[in-house]
VMD Tcl script that draws the C-alpha trace (Angstrom):
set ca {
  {15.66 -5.36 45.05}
  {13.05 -4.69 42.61}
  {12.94 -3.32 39.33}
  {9.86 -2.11 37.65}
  {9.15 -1.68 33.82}
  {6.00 -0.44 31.74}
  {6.02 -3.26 28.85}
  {3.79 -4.01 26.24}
  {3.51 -7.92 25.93}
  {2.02 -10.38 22.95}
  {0.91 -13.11 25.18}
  {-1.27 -16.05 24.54}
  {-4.76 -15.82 26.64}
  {-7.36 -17.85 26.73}
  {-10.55 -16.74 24.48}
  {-12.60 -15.19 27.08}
  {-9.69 -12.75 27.47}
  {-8.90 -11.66 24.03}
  {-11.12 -8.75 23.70}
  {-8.17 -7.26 22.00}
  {-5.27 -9.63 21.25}
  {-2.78 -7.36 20.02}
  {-2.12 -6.01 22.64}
  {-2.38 -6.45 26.78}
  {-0.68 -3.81 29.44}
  {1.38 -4.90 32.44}
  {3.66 -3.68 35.01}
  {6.32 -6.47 35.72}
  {8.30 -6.88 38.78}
  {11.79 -8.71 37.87}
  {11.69 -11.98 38.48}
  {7.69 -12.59 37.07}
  {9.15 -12.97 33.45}
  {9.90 -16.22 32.80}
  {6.46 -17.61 34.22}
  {4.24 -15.92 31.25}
  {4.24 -16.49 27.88}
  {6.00 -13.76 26.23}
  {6.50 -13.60 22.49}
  {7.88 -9.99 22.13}
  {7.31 -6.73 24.27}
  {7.69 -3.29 23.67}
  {8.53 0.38 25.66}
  {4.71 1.46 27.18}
  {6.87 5.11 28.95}
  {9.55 6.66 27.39}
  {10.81 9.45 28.54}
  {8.55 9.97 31.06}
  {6.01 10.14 28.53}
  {2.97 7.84 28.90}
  {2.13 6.55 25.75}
  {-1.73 5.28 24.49}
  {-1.43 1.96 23.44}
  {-3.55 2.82 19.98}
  {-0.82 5.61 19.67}
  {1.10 2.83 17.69}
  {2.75 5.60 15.45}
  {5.04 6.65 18.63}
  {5.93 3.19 18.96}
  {6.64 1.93 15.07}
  {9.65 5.24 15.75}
  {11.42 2.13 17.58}
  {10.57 -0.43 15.21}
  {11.35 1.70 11.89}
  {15.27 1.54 11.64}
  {15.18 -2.18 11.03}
  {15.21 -3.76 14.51}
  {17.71 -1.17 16.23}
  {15.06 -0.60 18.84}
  {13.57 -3.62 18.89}
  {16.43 -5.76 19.38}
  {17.15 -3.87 22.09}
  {14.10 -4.46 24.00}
  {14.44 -7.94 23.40}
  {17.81 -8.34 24.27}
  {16.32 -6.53 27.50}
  {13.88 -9.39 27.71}
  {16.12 -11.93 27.28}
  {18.59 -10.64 30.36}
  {15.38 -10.32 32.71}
  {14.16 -13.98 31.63}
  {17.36 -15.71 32.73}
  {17.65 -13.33 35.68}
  {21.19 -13.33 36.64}
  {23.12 -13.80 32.91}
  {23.55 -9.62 33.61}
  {23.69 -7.15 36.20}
  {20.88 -5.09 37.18}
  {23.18 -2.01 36.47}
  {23.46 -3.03 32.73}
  {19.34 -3.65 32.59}
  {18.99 0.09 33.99}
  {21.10 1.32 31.78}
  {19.12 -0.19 28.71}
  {16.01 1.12 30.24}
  {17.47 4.63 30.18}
  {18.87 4.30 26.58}
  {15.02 3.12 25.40}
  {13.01 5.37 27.61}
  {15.51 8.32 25.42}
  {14.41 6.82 22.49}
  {18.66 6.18 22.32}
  {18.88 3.50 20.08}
  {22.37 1.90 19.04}
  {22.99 1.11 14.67}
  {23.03 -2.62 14.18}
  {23.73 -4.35 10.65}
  {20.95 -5.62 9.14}
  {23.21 -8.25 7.59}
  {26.33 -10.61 8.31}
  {24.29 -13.53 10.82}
  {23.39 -16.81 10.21}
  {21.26 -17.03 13.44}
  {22.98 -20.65 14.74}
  {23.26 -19.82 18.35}
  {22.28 -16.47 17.98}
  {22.65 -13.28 16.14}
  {26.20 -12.82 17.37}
  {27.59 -10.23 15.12}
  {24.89 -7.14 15.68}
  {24.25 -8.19 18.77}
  {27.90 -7.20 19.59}
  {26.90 -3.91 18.62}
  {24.61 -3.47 21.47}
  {27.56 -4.60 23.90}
  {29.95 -2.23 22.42}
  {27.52 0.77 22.86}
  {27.06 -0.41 26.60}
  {31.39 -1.01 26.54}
  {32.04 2.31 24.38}
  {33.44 0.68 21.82}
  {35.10 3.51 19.32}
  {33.33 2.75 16.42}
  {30.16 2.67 17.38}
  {27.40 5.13 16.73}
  {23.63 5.93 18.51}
  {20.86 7.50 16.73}
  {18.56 9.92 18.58}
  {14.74 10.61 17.68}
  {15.96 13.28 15.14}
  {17.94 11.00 12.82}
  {20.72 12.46 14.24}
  {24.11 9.97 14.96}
  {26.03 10.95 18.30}
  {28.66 9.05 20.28}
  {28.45 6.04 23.03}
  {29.71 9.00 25.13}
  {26.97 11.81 24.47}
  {24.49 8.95 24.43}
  {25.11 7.51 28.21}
  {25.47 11.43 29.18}
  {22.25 11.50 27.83}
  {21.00 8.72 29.38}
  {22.03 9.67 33.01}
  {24.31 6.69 32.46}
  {27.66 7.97 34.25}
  {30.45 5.71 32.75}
  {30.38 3.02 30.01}
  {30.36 -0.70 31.46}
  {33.13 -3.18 31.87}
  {31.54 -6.41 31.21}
  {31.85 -9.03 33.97}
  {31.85 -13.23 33.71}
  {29.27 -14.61 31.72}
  {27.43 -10.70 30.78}
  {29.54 -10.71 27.38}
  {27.83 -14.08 26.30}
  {24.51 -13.13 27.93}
  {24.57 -10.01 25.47}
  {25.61 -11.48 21.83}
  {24.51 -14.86 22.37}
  {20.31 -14.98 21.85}
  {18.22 -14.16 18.34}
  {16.85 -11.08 19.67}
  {17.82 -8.99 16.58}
  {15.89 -11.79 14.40}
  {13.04 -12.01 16.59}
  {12.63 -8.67 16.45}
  {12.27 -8.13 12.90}
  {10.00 -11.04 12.93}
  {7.98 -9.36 15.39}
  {7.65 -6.18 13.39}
  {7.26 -8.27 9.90}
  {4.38 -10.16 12.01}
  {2.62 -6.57 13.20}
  {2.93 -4.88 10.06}
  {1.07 -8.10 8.23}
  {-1.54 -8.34 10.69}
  {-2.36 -4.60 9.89}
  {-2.30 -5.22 6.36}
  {-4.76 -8.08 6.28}
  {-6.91 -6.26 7.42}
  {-7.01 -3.53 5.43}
  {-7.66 -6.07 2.27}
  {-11.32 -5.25 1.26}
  {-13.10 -7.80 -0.70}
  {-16.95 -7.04 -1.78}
  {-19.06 -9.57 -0.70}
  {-19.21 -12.38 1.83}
  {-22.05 -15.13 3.61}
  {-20.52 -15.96 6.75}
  {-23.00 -18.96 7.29}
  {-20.92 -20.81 4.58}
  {-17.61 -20.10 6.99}
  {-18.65 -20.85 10.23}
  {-19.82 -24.38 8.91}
  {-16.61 -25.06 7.52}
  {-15.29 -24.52 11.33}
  {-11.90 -22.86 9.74}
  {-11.21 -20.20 12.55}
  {-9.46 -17.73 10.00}
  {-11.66 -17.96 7.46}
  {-14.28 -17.75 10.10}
  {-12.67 -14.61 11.52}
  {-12.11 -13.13 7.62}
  {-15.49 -13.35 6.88}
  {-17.05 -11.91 9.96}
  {-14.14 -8.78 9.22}
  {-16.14 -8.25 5.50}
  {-19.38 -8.83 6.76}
  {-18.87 -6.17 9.75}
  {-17.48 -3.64 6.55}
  {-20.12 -4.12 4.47}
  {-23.31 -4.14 7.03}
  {-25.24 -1.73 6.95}
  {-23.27 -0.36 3.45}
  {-24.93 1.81 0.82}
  {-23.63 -0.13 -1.89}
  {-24.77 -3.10 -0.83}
  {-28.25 -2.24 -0.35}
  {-28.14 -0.56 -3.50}
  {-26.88 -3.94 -5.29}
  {-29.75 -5.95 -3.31}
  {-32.50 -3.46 -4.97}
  {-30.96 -3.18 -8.49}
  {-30.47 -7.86 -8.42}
  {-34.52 -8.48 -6.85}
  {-34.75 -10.62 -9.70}
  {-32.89 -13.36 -9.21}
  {-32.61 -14.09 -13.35}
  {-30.96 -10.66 -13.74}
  {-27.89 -11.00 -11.71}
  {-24.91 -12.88 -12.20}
  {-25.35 -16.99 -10.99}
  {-21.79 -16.56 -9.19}
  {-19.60 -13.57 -8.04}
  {-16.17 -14.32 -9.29}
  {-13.27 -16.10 -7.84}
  {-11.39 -13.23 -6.20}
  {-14.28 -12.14 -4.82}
  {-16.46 -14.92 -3.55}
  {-13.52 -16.94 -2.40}
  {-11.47 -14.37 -0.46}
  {-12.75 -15.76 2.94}
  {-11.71 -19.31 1.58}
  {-8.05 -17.59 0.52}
  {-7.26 -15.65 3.03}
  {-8.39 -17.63 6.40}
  {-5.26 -20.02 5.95}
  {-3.07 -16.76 5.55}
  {-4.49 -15.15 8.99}
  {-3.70 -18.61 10.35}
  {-0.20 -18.86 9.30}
  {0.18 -15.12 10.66}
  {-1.40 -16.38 14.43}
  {0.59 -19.55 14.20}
  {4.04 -17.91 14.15}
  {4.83 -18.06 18.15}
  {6.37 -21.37 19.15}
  {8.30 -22.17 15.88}
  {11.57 -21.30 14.71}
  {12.05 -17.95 13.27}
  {13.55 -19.29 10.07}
  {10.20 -21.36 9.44}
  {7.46 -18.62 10.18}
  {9.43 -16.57 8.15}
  {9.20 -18.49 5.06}
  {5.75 -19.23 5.60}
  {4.47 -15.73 6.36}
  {6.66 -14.88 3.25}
  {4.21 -17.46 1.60}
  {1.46 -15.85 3.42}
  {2.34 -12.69 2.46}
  {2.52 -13.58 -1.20}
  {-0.96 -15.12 -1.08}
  {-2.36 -12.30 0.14}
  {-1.04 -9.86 -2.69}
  {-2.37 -12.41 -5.30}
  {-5.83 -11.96 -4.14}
  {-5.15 -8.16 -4.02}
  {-3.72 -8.27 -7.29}
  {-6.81 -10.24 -8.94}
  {-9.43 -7.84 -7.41}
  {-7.61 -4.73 -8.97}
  {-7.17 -6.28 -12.26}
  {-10.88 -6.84 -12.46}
  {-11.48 -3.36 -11.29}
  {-10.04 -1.81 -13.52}
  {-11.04 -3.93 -16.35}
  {-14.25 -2.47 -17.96}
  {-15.41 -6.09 -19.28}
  {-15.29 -7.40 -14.93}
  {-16.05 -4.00 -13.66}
  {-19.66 -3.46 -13.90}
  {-20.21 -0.48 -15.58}
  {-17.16 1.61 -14.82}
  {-14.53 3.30 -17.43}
  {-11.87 1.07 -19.05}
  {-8.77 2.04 -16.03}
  {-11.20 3.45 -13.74}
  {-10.08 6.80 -16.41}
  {-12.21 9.94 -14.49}
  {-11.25 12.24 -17.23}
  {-14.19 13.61 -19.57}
  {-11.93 11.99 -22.59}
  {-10.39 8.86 -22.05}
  {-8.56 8.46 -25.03}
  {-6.69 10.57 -23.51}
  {-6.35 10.02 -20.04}
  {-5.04 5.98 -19.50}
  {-6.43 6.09 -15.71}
  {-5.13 3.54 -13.67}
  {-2.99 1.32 -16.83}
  {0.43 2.68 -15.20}
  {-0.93 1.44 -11.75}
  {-1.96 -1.68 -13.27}
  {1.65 -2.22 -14.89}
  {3.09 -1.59 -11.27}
  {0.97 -3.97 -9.55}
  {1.69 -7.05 -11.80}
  {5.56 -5.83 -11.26}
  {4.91 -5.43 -7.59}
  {3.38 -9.09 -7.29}
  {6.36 -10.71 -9.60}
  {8.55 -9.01 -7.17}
  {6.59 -10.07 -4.21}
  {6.55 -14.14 -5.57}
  {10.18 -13.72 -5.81}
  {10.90 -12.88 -2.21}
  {8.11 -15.83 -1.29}
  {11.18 -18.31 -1.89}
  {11.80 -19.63 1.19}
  {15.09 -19.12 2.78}
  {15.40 -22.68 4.42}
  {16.60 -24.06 1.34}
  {19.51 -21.76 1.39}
  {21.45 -22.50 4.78}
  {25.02 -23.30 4.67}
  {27.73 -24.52 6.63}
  {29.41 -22.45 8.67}
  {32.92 -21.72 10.96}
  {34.36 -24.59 9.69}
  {31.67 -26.90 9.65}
  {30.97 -26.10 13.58}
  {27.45 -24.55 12.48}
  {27.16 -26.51 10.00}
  {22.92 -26.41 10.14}
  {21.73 -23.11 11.46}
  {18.63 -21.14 10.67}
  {19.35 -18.06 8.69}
  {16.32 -17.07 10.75}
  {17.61 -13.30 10.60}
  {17.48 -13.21 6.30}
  {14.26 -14.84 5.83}
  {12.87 -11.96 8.82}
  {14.45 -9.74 5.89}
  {12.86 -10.94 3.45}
  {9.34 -10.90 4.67}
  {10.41 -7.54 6.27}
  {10.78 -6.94 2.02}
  {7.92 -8.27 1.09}
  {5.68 -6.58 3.66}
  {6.92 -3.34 2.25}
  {6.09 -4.50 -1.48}
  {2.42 -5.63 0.34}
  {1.93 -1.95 1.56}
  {2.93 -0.60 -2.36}
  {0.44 -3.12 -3.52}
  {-2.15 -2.04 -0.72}
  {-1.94 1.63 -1.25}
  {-2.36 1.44 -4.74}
  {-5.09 -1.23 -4.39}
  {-6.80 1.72 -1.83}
  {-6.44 4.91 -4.26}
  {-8.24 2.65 -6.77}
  {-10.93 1.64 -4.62}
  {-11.31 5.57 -3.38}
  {-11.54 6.19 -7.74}
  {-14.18 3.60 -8.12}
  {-16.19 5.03 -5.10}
  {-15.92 8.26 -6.82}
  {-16.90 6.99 -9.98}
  {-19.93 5.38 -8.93}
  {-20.97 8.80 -7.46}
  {-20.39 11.05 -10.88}
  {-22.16 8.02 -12.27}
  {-25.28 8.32 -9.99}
  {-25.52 12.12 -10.69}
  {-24.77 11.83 -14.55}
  {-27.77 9.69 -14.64}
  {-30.20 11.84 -12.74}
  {-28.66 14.83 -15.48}
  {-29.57 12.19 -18.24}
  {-33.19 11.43 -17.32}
  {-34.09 15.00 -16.47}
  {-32.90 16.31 -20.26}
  {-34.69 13.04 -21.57}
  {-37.91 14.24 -19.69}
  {-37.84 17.84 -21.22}
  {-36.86 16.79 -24.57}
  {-40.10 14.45 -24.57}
  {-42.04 16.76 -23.36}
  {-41.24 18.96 -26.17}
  {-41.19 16.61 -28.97}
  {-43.00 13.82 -28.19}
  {-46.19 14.98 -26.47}
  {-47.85 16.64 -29.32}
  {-47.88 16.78 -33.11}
  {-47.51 19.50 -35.66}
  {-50.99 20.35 -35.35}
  {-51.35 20.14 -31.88}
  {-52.93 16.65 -31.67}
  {-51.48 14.12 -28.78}
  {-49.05 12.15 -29.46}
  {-49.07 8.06 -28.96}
  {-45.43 8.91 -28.38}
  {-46.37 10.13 -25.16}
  {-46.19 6.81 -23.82}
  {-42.53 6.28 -24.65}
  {-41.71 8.13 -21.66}
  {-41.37 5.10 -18.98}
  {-39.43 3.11 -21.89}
  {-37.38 6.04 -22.24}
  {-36.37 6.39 -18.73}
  {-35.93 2.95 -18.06}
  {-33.55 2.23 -21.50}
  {-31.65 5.86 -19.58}
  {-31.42 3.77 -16.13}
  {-30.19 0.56 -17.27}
  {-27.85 1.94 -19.74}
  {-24.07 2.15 -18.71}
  {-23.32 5.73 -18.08}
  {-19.58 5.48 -19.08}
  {-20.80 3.88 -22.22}
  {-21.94 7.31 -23.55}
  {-20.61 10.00 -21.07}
  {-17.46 11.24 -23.40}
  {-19.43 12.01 -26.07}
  {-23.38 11.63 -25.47}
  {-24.38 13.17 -28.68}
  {-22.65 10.39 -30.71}
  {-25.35 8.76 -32.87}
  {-23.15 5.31 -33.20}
  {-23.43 4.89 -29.29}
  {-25.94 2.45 -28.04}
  {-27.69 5.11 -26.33}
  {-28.97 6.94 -29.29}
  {-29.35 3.78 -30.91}
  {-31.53 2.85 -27.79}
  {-34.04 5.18 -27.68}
  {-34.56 5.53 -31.37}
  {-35.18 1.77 -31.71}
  {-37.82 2.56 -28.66}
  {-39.65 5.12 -30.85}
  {-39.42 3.44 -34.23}
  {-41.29 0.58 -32.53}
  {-43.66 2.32 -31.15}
  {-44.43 3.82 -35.29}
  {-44.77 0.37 -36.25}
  {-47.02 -0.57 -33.46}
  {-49.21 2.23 -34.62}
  {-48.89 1.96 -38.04}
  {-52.68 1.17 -39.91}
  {-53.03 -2.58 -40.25}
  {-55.72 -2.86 -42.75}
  {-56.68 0.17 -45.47}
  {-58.88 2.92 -44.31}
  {-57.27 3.68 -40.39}
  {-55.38 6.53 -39.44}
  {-51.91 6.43 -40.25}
  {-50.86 8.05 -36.75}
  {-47.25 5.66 -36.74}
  {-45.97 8.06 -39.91}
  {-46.85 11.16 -37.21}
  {-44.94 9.15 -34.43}
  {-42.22 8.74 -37.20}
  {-41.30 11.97 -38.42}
  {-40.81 13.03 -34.79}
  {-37.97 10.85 -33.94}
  {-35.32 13.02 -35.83}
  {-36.96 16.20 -34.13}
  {-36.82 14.26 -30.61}
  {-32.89 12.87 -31.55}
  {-31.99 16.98 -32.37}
  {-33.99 18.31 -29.44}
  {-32.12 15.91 -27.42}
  {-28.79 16.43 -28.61}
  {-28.95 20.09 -28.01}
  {-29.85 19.62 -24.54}
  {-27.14 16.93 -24.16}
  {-24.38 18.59 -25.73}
  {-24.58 21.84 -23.70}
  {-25.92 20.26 -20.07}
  {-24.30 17.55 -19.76}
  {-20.49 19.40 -19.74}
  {-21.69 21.99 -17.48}
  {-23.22 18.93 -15.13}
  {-19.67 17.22 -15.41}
  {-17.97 21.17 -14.61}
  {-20.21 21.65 -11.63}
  {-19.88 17.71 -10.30}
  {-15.66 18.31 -10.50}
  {-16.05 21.55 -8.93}
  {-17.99 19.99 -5.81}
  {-21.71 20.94 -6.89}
  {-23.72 17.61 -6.93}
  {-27.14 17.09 -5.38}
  {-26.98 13.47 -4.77}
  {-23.93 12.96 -1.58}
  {-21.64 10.27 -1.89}
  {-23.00 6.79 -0.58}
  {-19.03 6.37 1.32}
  {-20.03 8.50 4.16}
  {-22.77 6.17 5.23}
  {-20.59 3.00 5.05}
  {-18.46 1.65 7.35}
  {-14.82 1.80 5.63}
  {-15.57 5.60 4.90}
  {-12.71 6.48 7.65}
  {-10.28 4.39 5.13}
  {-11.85 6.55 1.90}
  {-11.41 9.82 3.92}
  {-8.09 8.92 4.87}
  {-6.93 8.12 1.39}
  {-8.60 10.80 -0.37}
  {-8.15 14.08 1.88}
  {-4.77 12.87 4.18}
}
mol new
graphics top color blue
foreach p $ca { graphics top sphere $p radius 0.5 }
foreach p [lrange $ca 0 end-1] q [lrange $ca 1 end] { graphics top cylinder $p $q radius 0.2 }
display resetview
């Protein structure tokens, strides 16, 4: 006889194969199992339902209710492996239960993982046995009865468990491996989605590191091609005007997170209990460096230009931007060290000294399972930041075009002739002008551009007052034209702070509102699915 299934196996291949590792289809005949490598497989039809394999939000239904599903399928796996510890009734009745999206409530808690996870595990044979107390959750949330379930099902009658099916059932880690395998999906996803700036691969790929190989080609395949960067690589053509080094959480990301991606890979073929406690380790390592990137973003003196906590508001003494978020991530990250302790340390003897060394491997799958969800707190947050400093840049590009085209009329008005109609030397200010406008920081002045204390002002007066002393008479007899170039600066400083005062908060009004003539640079870079996904979903 032979029974098919649609599974979804993580199996090692060589590297000509792994066009996409994550994932590889096959339809199994009983019996082929225990000659491949399987790690951990998953329902590809339920319910008659063919599922796409990138429709991974169908699937995580199984995995959400910590390892219900999951350990089912693996249970499944573990029953087809050893081929003949259970009848090929019981196997088709699992199938039917999983293909209805059926899945039994296990306790996340009360195994030490020695032999196996004995204890929930027994829940599975009591839902297959009828036991009275236990309880099956459909799709809907809804609990219903072992009874209603199998009716469900097409399963006639419960089971009455023959020699040797009992043990085959409760005795295997299933329910721990399958919480690893979820806490080892959910991280890979999550590394990914960290998004440091800037990256050389040549650097990597000498080192001959294959994870930081593989994290630096992931940044330099986001930022190719990226607006921002090629923005960065015009405004830093001198080599004397940009910084000598990028800073530690940025130009040593690849460096930090390589050994991270290859504790993640490295997980099949140890002990549950020890890839647990070092992806928890991972895992921690990897919110650090997310943790030191958004503490410099939204730090004014590390941030290049943008507002003290990334605030968007037209008055940020009174809007705090970001501070809460900040506060959250450093409690998020103390939290996320503390469930980094590894587990290992923590196993005790057990059933009279019978277990007395066992693995705990189910609790330390909890804890990472923990921290992963602390990692996606710290990731989201780390994301809606990112999406403010993307917008930020972009009311800071069109703020600055506003700025130089009032700075152009107000010298043309003030600074091009004199009272008595004579030409200015003033005139020539205009490119110093402009150029003191483009290099100045726009949040520096943009709450408040009038304000004749802000280096702005200060700025472009000290541009004009030099230019009176360059022209004032140097020996008796010459014109005094640097008194004419004098007495306009206050007339220039008024002219300009009318214009200022009334154009710039109808600029800022009509940028909020969605009126801006220069488009955000996102939409031309590569991570602008991520931005769109944040911002508008």
């Amino acid at each position: 006889m032979s029974l098919k299934y649609h599974l979804i196996f993580f199996i090692n291949l060589p590297p000509k194969f792994k066009t996409n590792p994550m994932k590889i289809i096959f339809t199994l005949t009983l019996g082929r199992l225990e000659h491949l490598p399987v790690i951990f497989l998953g329902v590809f039809e339920c319910g008659g339902e063919r599922w796409g394999v990138s429709d991974w939000k169908k699937l995580r239904f199984l995995f959400a209710r910590p390892a219900f599903g999951v350990g089912f399928m693996t249970t499944s796996q573990w029953l087809l492996a050893k081929c003949g510890s259970g009848s090929l009734d019981i196997l088709e009745a699992m199938s039917k239960l999983m293909n209805q999206n059926l899945i039994h409530k296990l306790p996340s808690r009360g195994t030490i993982t020695a032999s196996g996870d004995i204890v929930p595990l027994s829940y599975i044979a009591g839902l297959l046995t009828d036991r009275h107390n236990s309880k099956v959750v459909t799709p809907d949330g809804e609990e219903i009865t072992v009874l209603e379930a199998l009716k469900r099902a097409g399963i006639p009658s419960p089971f009455e468990l023959q020699a040797k099916e009992g043990l085959a059932l409760v005795n295997g880690t299933a329910v721990g491996s399958a919480v690893a395998a979820i806490v080892c999906f959910d991280v890979n996803i999550l590394a990914l989605l960290v998004e440091p700036e800037f990256t050389n691969p040549l650097t990597h790929e000498l080192k001959h590191h294959p994870g930081q190989i593989e994290s630096a080609a992931i940044m330099e395949f986001l930022l190719d091609e990226s607006d921002y960067m090629k923005e960065a690589k015009a405004r830093y053509e001198d080599p004397l005007a940009k910084p000598k080094q990028d800073r530690y959480a940025l130009r040593t990301s690849p460096q930090w997170l390589g050994p991270q991606i290859e504790v993640i890979w490295n997980f099949k073929g140890t002990p549950k209990r020890v890839s647990m406690d070092n992806l928890g380790i991972a895992i921690a390592a990897i919110g650090k460096l997310m943790f030191a990137q958004f503490s410099e973003l939204v730090y004014d003196y590390y941030n290049n230009g943008l507002p003290s906590n990334l605030s968007g508001g037209p008055n940020p003494s009174q809007d705090y931007g970001f501070k809460g978020a900040e506060i959250a991530m450093a409690a998020y990250y103390s939290e996320l060290q503390y469930l980094a302790n590894p587990v290992t340390t923590h196993v005790q003897s057990a059933e009279q000294h019978n277990q007395d060394v066992n693995s705990l491997g189910l609790i330390s799958a909890r804890k990472s399972a923990e921290a992963i969800e602390i990692l996606k707190l710290m990731s989201a947050t780390y994301m809606v930041a990112l999406c403010q400093a993307i917008d930020l840049r972009h009311l800071e590009e069109n703020m600055k075009e506003v700025m130089k085209h009032i700075a152009n009329q107000a010298i043309r008005k003030t600074l091009y002739t004199g009272e008595d109609g004579s030409m200015l030397e003033t005139r020539f200010c205009k490119k110093e002008i402009l150029k003191i406008i483009e290099h100045q920081l726009v949040f520096s002045y943009l709450d408040d551009p009038t304000n004749p204390s802000y280096s702005l002002l200060l700025q472009l007066r000290e541009v004009l007052v030099e230019k009176s002393l360059q022209e004032s008479p140097k020996e008796e007899g010459e014109t005094d034209s640097g008194y004419s170039i004098f007495k306009r600066i206050p007339v220039f400083q008024e002219e300009l702070k009318a214009r200022l005062g009334e154009e710039v908060a109808n600029a800022r009004e009509r940028f909020d509102n969605g009126d801006f003539p220069i488009p955000n640079r996102i939409k031309k870079c590569r991570t602008y699915p991520i931005y769109r996904f944040v911002r508008i979903k």
